[in-house]
N, C-alpha and C positions, 0 to 999 in steps of 0.2 A: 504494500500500500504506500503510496505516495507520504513526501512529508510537505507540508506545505507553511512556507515562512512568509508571514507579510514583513514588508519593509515598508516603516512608519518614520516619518520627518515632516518639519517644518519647511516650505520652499526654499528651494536654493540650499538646503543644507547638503546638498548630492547623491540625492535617493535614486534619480533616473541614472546617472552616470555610473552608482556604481553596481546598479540593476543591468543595466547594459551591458556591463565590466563582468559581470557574473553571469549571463546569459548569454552574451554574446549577439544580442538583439538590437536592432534599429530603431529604440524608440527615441523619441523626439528630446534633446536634451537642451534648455533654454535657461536664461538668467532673470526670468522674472515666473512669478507666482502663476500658477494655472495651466500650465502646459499640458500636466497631466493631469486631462479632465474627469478622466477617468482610470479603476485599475487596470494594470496590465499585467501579464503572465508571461512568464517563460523559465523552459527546465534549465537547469546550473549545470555550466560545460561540466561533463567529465560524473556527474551526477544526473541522469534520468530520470531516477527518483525522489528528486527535491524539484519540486516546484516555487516560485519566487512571486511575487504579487508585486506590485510595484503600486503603493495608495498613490492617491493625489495629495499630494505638499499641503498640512494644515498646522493652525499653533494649538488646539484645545480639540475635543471630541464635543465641546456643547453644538449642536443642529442648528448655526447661526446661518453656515453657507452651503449651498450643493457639495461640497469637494467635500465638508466635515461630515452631512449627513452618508456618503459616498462611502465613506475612512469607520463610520461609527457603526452604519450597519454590518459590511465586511468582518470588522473586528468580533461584534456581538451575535451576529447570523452566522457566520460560516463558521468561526473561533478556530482560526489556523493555528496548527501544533505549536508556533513560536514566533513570538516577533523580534522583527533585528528592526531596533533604533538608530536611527541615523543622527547624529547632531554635531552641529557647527564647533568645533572645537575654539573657534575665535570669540563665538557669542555663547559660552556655556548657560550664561544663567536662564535667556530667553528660550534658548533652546529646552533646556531641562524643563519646563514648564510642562509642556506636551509629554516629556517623559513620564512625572508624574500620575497624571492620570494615565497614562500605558499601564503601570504600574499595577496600578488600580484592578484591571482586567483582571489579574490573578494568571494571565497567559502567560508561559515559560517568556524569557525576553532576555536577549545580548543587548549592550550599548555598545554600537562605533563610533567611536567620536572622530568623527571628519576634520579632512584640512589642517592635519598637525604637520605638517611640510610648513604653512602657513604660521601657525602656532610656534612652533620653535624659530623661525625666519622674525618673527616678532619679538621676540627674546621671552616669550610668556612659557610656562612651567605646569605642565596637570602629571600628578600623581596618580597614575591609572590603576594602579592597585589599590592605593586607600579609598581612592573613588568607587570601584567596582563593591569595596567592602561596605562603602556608608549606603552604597542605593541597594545593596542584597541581591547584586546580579552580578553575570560576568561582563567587563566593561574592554574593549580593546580596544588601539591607537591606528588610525587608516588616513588613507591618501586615496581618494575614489578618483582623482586627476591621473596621478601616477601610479594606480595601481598597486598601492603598498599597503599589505595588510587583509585586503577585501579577502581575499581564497578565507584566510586565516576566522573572520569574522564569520564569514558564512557558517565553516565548519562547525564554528562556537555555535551558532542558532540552531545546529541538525542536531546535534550534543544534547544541545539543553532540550528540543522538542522530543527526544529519544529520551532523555532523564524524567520529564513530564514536572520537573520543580517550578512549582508556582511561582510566578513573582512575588516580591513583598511589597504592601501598599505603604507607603509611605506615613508617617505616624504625627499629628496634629496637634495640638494644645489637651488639653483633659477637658475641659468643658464643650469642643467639638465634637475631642472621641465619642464621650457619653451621649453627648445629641447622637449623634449617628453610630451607635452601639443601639440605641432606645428604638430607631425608624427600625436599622434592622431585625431586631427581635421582634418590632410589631409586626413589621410583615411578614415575618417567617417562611413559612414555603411558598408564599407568592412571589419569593425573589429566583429566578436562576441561581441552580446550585452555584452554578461555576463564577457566578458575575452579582453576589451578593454585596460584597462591599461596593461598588462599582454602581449601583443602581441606590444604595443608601445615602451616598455622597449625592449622585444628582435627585434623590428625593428631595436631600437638605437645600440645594440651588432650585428647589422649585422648577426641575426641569421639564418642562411640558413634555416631552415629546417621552420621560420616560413614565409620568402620571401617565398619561393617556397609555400606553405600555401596557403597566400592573392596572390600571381602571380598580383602584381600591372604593369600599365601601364608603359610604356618608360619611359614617361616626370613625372609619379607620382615616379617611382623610381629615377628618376635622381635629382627632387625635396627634394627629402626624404636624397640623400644622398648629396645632400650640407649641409642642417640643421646640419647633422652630423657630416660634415669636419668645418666646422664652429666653431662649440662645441669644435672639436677636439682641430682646434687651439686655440681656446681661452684660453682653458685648459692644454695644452700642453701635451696632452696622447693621446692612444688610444681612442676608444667608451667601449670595453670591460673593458679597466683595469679601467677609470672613474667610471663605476660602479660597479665595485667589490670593489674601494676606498669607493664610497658612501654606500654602503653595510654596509663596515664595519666600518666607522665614524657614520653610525644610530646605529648600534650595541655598539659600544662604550659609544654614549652620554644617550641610553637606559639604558645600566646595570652601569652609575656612578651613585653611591650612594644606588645603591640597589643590588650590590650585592659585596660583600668582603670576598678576600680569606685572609686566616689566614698565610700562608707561600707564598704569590705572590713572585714568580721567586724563588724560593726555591725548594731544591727538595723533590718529594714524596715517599713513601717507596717505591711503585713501579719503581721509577725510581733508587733508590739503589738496588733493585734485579736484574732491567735490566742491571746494571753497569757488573755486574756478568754474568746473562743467555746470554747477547745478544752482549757479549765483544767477539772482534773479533777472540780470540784464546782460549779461551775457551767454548765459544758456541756451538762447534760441538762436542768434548766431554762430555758433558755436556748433548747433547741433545741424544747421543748414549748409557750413561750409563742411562738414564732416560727410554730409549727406550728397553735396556737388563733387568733391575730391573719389568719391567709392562710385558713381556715374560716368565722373568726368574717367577712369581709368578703364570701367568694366566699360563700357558703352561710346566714351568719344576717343580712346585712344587706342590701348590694348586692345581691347573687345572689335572697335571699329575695324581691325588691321582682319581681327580672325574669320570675321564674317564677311569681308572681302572675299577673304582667299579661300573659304568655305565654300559661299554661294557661286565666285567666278571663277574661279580655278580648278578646284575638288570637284565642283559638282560641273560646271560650266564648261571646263574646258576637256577633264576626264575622263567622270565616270558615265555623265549625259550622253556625251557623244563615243566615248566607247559602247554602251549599251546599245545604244542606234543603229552603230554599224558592226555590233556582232549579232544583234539581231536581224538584222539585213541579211548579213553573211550565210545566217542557219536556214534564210529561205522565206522568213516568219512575213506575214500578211500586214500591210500599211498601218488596218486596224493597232493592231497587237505593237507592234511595234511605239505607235505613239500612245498607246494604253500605259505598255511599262517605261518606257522612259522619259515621255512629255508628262502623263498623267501622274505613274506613283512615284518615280524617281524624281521629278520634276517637282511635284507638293512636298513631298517627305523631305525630299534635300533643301527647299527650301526654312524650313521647321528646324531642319538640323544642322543649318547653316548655321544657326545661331545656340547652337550649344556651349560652345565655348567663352561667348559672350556671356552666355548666362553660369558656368561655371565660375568664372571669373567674379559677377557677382554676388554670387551666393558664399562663396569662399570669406569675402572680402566682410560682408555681414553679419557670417559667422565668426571671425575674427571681434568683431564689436561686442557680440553676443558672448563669445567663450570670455573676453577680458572683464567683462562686467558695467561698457557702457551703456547697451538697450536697457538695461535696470533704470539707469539714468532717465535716459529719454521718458519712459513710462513717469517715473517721477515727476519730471521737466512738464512733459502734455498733461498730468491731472492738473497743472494750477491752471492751464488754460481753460480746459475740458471744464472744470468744476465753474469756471466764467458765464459759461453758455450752457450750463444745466447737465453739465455727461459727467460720469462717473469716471475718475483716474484707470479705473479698469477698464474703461472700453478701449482705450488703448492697446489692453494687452492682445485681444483677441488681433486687433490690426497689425501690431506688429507680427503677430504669426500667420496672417493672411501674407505677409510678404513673399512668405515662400507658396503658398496655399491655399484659396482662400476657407477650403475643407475644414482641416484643421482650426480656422481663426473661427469660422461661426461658432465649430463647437465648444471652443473655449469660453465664448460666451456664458455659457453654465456656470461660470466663478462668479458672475455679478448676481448678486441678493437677490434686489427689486425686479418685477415683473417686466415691468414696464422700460426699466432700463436697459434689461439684457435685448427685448424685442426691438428696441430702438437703437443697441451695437447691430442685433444680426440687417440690421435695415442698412445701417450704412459702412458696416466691416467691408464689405467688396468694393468700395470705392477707392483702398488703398491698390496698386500695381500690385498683382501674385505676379511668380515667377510665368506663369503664361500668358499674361500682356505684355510681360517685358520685350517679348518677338517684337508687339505690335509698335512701341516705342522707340526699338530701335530700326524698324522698318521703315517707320517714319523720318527718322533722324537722319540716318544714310538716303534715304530716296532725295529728301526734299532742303536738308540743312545742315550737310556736308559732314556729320556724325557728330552733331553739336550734341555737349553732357547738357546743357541749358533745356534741351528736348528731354530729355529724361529728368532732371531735379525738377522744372514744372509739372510735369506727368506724376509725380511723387508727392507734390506741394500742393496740386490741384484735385490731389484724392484726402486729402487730409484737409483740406481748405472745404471742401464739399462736404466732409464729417462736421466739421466744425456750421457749417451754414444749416444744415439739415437739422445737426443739433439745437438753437434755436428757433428754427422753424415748428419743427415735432415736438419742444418742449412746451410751446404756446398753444397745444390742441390738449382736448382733455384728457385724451388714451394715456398722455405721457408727462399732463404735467406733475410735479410734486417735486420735492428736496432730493439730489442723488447722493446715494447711499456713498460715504465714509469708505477713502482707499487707504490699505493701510498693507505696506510693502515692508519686505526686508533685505536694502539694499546690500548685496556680496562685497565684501575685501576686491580690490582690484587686484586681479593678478597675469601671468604671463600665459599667453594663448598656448594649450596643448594640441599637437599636431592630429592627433588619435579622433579627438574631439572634435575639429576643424574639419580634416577629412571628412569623418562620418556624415555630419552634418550637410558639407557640400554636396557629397555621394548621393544621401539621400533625399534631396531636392532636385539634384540635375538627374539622377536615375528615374523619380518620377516621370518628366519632361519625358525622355527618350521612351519610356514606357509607351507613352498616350502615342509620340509620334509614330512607334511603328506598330500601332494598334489601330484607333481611334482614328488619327490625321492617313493611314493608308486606307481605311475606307471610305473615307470622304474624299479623297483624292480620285478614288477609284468612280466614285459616284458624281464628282464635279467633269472624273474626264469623258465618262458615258455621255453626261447632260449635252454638253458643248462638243461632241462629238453626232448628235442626232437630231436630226429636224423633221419637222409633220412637212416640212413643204413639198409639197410634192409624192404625197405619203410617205410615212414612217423612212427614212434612211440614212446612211452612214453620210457625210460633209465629205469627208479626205480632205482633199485640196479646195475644194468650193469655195461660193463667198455667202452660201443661204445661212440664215439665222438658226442657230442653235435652238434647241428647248430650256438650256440655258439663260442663252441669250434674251428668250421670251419673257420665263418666269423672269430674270433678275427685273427685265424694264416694267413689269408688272408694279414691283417691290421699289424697285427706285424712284418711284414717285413720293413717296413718303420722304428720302433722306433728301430731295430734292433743297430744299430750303436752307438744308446743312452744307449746300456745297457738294456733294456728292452725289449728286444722283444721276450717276450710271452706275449700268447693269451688272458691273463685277465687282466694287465699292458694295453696294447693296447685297449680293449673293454672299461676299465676304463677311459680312455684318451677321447677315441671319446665321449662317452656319458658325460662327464665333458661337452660338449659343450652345451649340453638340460639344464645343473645346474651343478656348481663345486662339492656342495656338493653328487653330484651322483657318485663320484672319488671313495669316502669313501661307500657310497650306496652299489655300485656293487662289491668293496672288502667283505663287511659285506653279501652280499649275494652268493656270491662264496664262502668264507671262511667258510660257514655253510654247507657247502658241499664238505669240506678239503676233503683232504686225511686220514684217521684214521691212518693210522701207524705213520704220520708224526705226529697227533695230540697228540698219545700215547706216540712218543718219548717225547715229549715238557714236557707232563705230569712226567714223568721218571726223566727228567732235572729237577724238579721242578718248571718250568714255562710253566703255559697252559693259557698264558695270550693271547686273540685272538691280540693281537696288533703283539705280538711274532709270532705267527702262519701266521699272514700274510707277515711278515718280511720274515719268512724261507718260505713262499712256494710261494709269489710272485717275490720277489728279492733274492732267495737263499741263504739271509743272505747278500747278498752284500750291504754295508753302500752306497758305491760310486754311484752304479747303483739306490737303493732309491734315492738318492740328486739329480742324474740325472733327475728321474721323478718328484721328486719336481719340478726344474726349472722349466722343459718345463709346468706341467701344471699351473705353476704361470704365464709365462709371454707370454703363446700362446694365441689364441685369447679367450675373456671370453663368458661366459655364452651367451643363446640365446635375453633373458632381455637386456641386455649390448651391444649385435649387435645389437638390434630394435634402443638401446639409440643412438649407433655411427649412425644409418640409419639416423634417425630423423635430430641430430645436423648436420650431412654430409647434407643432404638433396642433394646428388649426389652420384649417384651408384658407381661409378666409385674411388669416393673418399672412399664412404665405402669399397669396394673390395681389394681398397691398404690398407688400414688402417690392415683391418684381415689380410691380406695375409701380410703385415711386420710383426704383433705379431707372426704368427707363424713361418715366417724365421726365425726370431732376436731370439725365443723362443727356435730353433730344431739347430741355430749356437751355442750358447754356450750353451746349455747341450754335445753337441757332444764335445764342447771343453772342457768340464768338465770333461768327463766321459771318453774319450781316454788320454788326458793329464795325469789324475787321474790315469787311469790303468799303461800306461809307467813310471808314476812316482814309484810307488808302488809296480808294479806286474814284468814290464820289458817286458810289452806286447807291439807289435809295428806291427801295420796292417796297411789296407788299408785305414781303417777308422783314424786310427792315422795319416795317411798322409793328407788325406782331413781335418781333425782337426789345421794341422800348416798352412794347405792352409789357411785354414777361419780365424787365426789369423790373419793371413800375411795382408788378406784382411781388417779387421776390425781396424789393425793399419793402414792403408794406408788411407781410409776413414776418418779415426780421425786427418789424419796431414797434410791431401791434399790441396792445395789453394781453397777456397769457389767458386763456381761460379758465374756468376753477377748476379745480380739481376732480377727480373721480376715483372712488376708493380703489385700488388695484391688491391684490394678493402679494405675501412676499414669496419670494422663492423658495424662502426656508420653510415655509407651508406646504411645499409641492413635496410630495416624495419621489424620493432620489433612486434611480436604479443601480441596485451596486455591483 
């Protein structure tokens, strides 16, 4: 039979790192709170028979947040053989807090105290043996960065689940014990054998969630809550804040004399770089040039060179036209021939032309991520966020839409309030995932000579649009009210590990190439069928022709709508809609139309000395127009995302109705300022002024009006911590 170890920690304290480190699994390892939204599983190299659980990062077991109800059911429902603690060997005392009540459980339990690389680098000193003796568990010393110790820790957790020694709860004043000595003997076999003290302590906190639990009698509740007003007075506190005092007075008299910091109330380098990063008028510059410097490298320089030599070289000059003419060579039929190499080598290579580019950035983020500055930024965006009515945590989900936007909805599930978490998943896809990045840098090369300026706007104009929607949505009833209290624990800075970095890159650019030779070759394969068939003339193959495609049909059908935006033609428009099966099919279906350009246009480019296909689709999709590309940027940045990403909003929605508005806002909010973009833009520059420019000052007019209008009242909303959590 299987032995099964949860690993319990406070965020950031290195639970996923060294769950991964032990497993050998790919889960998502980040420097802010909420990543792991959920548990995750996996068996321990070299051990088949230990299974590892990986909770979500929390400070307490009380049912304040999703991630705690997530941690407390696990714990209490499944009651795994053993838990390995994880905790911050830099912030012992905070961290011990959450140990405590572990404790509580009565379940076998190791402590690793993490990040003593760190600890000792600080000249600070923990006693891991006197410590192991004062908490009445086995305590070891680990590096979950470098790997030192984890084997060793683990082992200790299969030990102790094998030994079955309970943990010891931790011991309190005498006029607590006795309150809660008193609850327990009142409720006697109504408590879980194995989790009686553990249910006596949150009787004494007036825990709802674990009242409703035991549903004791009248007189056994009304019994239980005198013991406790009693207490109260005698004490002169609350029940809750009496024992989060006792908490941290065991905590206290546990770690004197075994553990000493070398600079107590001093500060740490990290807290002189924060003097700087996270100072309130420098911060956001700071966090902008940080943000154009990782653009300007992945996207207008490095990145620029590889997706040249990707799309004209690699594909364009070698394996394009090799395919061609060994297809040729084997006999193969016209069809077939431009099937596989105009259609799926031709969409696919165009998608994986920019791998590199997107390697590059992903590398480059994770780097910020592994040293502990996206901590920062999250920090930095709640004083804005909390401005304009959003919770510091809606951030976090955006910053992990950066690579995904999957992932960033469902992290959503860390924010409390109802109303909050629907109004992240409303505007989380506005930030670029790593599959609009294609569309950004397509743009950038087509039309603005691989300017990073096209990419930090495309960055700033998703977060700029979080920020307006925010206001906006806050001023309706669904959403108005106070946003729930962020309350983060920002990491030690330290030096990026390669192990780390890698993984991390791997597993965001493996994605990407997944979908492309998955998802982007059947739409490849179904863009070259279209544009290869016409009803003219009944049903038949084009070849060489010049009759209109079925393609060609439906897109002019659909290109009436993006009309106003500047793009309304038929391959712009076909681009657009199919974005929605995968963004990276934007770039897909350019790369498979463009292999089937127009030859004189392709000749002239040649003549100019640029037959660069980024060029070629600039001049024959957007005419050369900069403005009308930006305009399609927009809108496919902040319309609704990918089909992945609607399942995500269906799920977290888990109401149709809330899903429907969510899509149906990205794409208003997404088709109102491109239109303001892109007629503003013309009048400004060209001196063009239509119908569409008039509807353009309309939708201003609108969009200021909404940003300064009085909020409406409120409307009672559910907290989250109401909802039950699936664990």
């Amino acid at each position: 039979m299987a032995i099964r170890i949860a690993l319990a920690g406070n965020p950031n304290s290195g639970k996923t790192t060294l769950f991964n480190d032990l497993t050998g699994a790919n889960a998502y390892v980040g420097n802010w709170p909420g990543v792991t939204v959920e548990k995750k599983e996996g068996r321990m190299k070299k051990q088949n028979d230990v299974i590892l659980t990986d909770l979500p990062g929390i400070y307490s077991l009380s049912p304040y947040t999703p991630e705690e109800i997530v941690a407390r059911n696990y714990l209490l429902e499944q009651s795994p053989d053993a838990i390995l603690n994880i905790v911050d060997g830099t912030n012992l005392e905070r961290n011990l807090y959450l140990t405590t009540q572990l404790l509580e459980t009565g379940i076998p339990m190791v402590i690793a105290v993490n990040m003593m690389d760190v600890v000792r680098k600080n000249g600070d000193s923990i006693n891991i043996a006197e410590l192991g003796s004062r908490l009445g568990c086995k305590v070891i010393e680990i590096s979950a960065l470098k790997g030192e110790g984890t084997f060793a820790a683990a082992q200790a957790a299969v030990s102790a689940a094998k030994s079955g020694k309970k943990a010891l709860p931790p011991k309190f004043s005498d006029k607590v014990e006795s309150c809660i000595s008193q609850i327990e003997s009142s409720f006697g076999n109504m408590l879980p054998q194995s989790f009686g003290r553990w249910y006596a302590v949150k009787l004494f906190e007036r825990d709802e969630k674990a009242l409703e639990k035991l549903n004791p009698s009248g007189e056994l509740r009304s019994r239980t809550e005198k013991q406790i007003t009693d207490c109260e007075r005698e004490m002169d506190d609350d029940s809750e804040s009496i024992i989060t005092n006792e908490r941290y007075e065991f905590i206290a008299k546990t770690l004197r004399g075994c553990y000493k910091k070398k600079n107590a109330g001093g500060e740490t380098v990290s807290d002189k770089i924060d003097r700087v990063v996270t100072n309130r008028i420098l911060a956001l510059p700071i966090f902008a040039l940080v943000m154009f410097l990782v653009y300007k490298i992945s996207i207008g320089t490095i990145g620029d060179w590889t997706v040249g030599f990707m799309n004209d070289t690699l594909f364009g000059e070698w394996i394009v036209p090799a395919a061609t003419s060994g297809l040729e060579d084997l006999g193969c039929a016209s069809w077939l021939v431009g099937l596989i190499a105009d259609g799926i080598i031709g969409g696919v290579g165009a998608v994986l032309g920019f791998v590199p580019q997107l390697l590059i950035l992903f590398l480059m983020l994770s780097i910020l991520e592994d040293i502990g500055y996206m901590a920062r930024v999250a920090f930095i965006m709640d004083r804005i966020f909390r401005r304009f009515g959003l919770s510091g945590k809606s951030f976090i989900p955006m910053l992990v839409s950066s690579g995904c936007g999957v992932p960033g909805i469902m992290a959503s599930r860390t924010i409390e309030q109802e109303r909050d978490r629907r109004m992240t998943i409303m505007t989380t896809c506005f930030v670029p995932c790593g599959a609009k990045m294609p569309i950004v840098g397509l743009i950038a090369g087509a039309l603005f000579g691989g300017s990073a300026w096209v990419a930090v706007s495309a960055y700033f104009i998703g977060v700029a649009a979080v920020v307006v929607s925010g206001i906006i949505l806050k001023k309706t009833k669904p959403f108005t009210g106070e946003p729930a209290p962020f309350v983060m624990e920002l990491p030690a800075y330290h030096a990026p590990t390669a192990v780390n970095i890698l993984r991390a890159t791997w597993e965001r650019g493996w994605s990407f190439i997944k979908r492309a030779g998955t998802v982007i070759v059947a739409a490849s394969i179904v863009i070259w069928v279209l544009n290869s068939l016409t009803f003219e003339g009944g049903l038949h193959y084009i070849g060489e022709g010049d009759e209109k495609s079925l393609l060609n049909a439906i897109g002019e059908v659909i290109a009436v709508v993006f009309k106003p935006l500047g793009f309304g033609n038929w391959q712009a428009a076909v681009a657009t809609v199919l974005g929605l099966v995968a963004k990276e099919e934007v770039v897909g279906t350019f790369g498979s139309l463009t292999s089937m350009a127009n030859a004189d246009l392709a000749m002239e480019l040649v003549e100019a000395g640029d037959s660069s296909k980024l060029t070629l689709i600039g001049q024959e999709i957007f005419g050369g127009s900069g403005l009308a590309a930006y305009s399609f940027m927009i809108f496919n940045l902040l319309c609704a995302p990918c089909f992945a990403a609607m399942g995500a909003i269906k799920r977290e929605m888990n109401n149709s109705k809330w899903t429907f508005a969510a899509i149906g806002y990205m794409c208003g909010f997404a088709y109102i300022v491109s239109l303001i973009v892109y007629r503003l833009g013309m009048l400004f520059t060209e001196g063009s002024f239509t119908v569409s420019t008039a509807a353009a000052f309309i939708a201003v007019a609108a969009l200021i009006w909404l940003l300064v209008r009085r909020p409406s009242k409120s409307v009672k909303v559910k907290s989250a911590a109401g909802v039950t959590a699936d664990a």
